[in-house]
C-alpha positions as CSV (number, residue, x, y, z in Angstrom):
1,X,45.2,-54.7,24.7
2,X,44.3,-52.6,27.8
3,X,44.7,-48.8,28.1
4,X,47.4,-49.5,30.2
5,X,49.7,-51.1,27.8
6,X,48.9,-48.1,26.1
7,X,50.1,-45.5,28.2
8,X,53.7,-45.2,28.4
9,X,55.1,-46.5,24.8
10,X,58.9,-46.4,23.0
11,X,57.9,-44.3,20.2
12,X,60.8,-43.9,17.2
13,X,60.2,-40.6,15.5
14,X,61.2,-40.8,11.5
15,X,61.2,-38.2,9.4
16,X,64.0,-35.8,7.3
17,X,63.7,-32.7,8.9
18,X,65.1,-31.9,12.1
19,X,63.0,-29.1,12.9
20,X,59.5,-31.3,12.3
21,X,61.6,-34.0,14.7
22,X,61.6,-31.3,17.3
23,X,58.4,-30.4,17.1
24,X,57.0,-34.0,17.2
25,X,59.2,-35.0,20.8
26,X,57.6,-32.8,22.5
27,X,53.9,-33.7,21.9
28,X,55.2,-37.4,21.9
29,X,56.5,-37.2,25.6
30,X,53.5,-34.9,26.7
31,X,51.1,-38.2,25.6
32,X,53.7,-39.8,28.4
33,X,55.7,-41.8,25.7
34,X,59.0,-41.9,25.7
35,X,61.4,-41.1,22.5
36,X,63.6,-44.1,22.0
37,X,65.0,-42.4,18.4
38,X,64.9,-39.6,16.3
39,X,65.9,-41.0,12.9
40,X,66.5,-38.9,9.8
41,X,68.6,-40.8,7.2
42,X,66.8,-44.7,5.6
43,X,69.9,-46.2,5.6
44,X,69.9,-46.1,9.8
45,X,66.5,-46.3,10.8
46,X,66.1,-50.5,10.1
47,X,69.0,-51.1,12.1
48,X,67.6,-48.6,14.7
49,X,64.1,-50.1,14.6
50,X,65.7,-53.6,15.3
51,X,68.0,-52.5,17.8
52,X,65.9,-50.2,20.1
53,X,62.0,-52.4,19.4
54,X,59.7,-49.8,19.7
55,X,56.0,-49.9,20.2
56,X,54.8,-47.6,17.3
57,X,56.5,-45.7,15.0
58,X,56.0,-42.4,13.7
59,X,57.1,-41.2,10.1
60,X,57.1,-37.6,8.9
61,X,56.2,-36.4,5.2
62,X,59.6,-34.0,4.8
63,X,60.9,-32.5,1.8
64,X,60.7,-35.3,-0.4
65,X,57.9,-38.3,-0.6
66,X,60.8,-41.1,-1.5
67,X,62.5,-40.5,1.5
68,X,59.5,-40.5,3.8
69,X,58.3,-43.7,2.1
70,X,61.8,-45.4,2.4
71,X,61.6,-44.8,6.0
72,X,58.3,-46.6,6.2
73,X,59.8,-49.3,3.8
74,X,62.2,-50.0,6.2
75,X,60.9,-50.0,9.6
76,X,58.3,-52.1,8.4
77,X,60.5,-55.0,6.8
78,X,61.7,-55.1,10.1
79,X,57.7,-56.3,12.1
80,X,58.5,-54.5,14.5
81,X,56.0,-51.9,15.4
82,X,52.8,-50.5,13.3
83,X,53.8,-47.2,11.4
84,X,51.7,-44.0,11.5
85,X,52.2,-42.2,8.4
86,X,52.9,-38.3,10.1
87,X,50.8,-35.5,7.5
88,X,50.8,-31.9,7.8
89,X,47.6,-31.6,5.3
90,X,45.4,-34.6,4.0
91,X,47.5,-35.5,0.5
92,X,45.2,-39.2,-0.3
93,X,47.6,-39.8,-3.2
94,X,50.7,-40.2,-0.5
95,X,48.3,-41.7,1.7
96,X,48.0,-44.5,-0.7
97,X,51.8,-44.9,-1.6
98,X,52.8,-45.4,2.3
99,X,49.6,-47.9,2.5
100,X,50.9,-49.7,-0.1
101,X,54.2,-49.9,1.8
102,X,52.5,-50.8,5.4
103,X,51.6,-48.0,7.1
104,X,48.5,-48.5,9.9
105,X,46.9,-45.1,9.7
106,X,48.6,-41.4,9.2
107,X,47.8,-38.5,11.6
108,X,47.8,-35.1,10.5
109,X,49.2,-31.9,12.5
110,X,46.5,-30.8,13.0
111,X,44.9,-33.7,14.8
112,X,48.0,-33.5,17.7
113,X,45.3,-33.9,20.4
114,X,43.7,-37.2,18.9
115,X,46.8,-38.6,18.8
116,X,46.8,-41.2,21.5
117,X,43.3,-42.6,20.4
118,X,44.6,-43.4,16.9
119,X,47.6,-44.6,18.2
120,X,45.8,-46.7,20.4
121,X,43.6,-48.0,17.7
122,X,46.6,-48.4,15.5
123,X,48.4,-50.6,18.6
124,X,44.9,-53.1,18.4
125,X,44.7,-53.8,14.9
126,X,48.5,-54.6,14.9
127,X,48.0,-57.2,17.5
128,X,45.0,-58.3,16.0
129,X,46.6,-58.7,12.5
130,X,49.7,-60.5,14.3
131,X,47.4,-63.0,16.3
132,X,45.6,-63.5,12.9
133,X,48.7,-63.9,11.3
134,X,49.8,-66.6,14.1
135,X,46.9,-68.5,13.7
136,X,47.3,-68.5,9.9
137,X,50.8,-70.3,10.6
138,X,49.6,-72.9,13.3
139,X,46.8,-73.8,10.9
140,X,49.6,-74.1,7.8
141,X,51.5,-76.2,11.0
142,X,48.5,-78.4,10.7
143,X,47.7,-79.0,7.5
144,X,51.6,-80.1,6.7
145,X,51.3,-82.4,9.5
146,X,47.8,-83.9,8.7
147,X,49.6,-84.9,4.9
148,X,52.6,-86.2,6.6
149,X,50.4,-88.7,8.6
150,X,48.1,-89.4,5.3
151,X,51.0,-89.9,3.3
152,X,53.2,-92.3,5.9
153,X,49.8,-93.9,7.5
154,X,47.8,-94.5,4.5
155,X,44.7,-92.5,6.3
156,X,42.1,-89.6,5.0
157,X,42.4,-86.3,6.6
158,X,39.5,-87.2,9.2
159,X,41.8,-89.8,10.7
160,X,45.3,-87.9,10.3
161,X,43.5,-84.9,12.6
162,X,42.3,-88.1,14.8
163,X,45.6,-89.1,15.2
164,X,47.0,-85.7,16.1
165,X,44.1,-85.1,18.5
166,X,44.4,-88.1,20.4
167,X,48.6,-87.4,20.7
168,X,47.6,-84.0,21.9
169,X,45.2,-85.3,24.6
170,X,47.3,-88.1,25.9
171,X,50.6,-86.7,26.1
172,X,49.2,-82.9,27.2
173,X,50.5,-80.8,25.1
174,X,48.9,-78.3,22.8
175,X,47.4,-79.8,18.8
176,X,49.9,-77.4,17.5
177,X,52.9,-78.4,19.3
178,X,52.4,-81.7,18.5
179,X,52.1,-81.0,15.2
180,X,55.2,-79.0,15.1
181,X,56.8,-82.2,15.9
182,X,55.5,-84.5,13.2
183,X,56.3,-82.1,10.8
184,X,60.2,-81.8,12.1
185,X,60.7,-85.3,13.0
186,X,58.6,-86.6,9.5
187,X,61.9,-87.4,7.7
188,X,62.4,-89.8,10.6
189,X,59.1,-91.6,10.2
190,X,59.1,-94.7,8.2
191,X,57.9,-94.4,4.7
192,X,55.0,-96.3,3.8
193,X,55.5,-99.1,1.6
């Protein structure tokens, strides 16, 4: 991720008070980002998060500590953005609630300048965590497709990958991609007898 792709982001603002909501806007937009959403209430801001896709989100401590992490519960079950967990002092025991619930980092208020380099470390491990999490899922992709081939070819796992190689290399198409296929096509394959 460049510093570019960094520097003018959709940032959804979170948190129960209006008047902390106003005073995080304006430091958002002076880092050059642009406010896609100020939410308050957790029954809108999933919808809101899925609707308007922004880059990070931000989520205020407010009055109360369940609200806060309901927010964070529910703009991450959406994927859409790493959450930074918003802190007007250092409170570790909070910290670790909103960790548990998927939070990237949290900021404090009195950090407002160093904003931008946690959010662009934030914005690095969240693409590194989703391209480890997408290689996780073509390797699973794999494997299923390797024990389809074993199972319908009467082979060892050596040969299955063989056999999944050699498709890939002929026909020019990614290992995964082929994979993908003999995994959703395997019920058409004929069993082995």
């Amino acid at each position: 991720m460049s510093d570019r792709e960094t520097e003018h982001l959709r940032v959804l603002i979170a948190n129960e008070r209006q008047d902390r909501l106003a005073i995080v806007a304006p430091i958002v937009a002076a880092l050059g980002h642009e406010v896609v959403a100020r939410e308050v209430t957790v029954e809108d801001v999933g919808a809101v998060t899925a609707r308007e896709r922004p880059d990070v989100a931000l989520v205020g401590l407010g009055e109360s500590s369940v609200h806060a992490l309901g927010l964070i519960e529910k703009i991450v079950h959406e994927a859409a953005c790493p959450v930074i967990l918003l802190i007007h002092k250092p409170d570790p025991a909070f910290v670790k609630q909103a960790s548990q619930r998927g939070i990237f980092a949290y900021i404090t208020d009195a950090a407002a300048k160093d904003w931008q380099n946690s959010i662009d470390i934030v914005l690095r491990r969240f693409a590194e965590y989703h391209d480890l999490e997408g290689a996780f899922g073509r390797r699973a992709l794999t494997e299923r497709a390797k024990g389809i081939l074993m199972e319908r070819h009467s082979v060892g796992e050596t040969a299955a990958f063989d056999m999944l190689r050699k498709e890939s290399r002929s026909a020019n198409r990614k290992l995964v991609d082929v994979a993908g296929a003999v995994v959703d096509g395997h019920r058409l394959l004929p069993k082995n007898p």
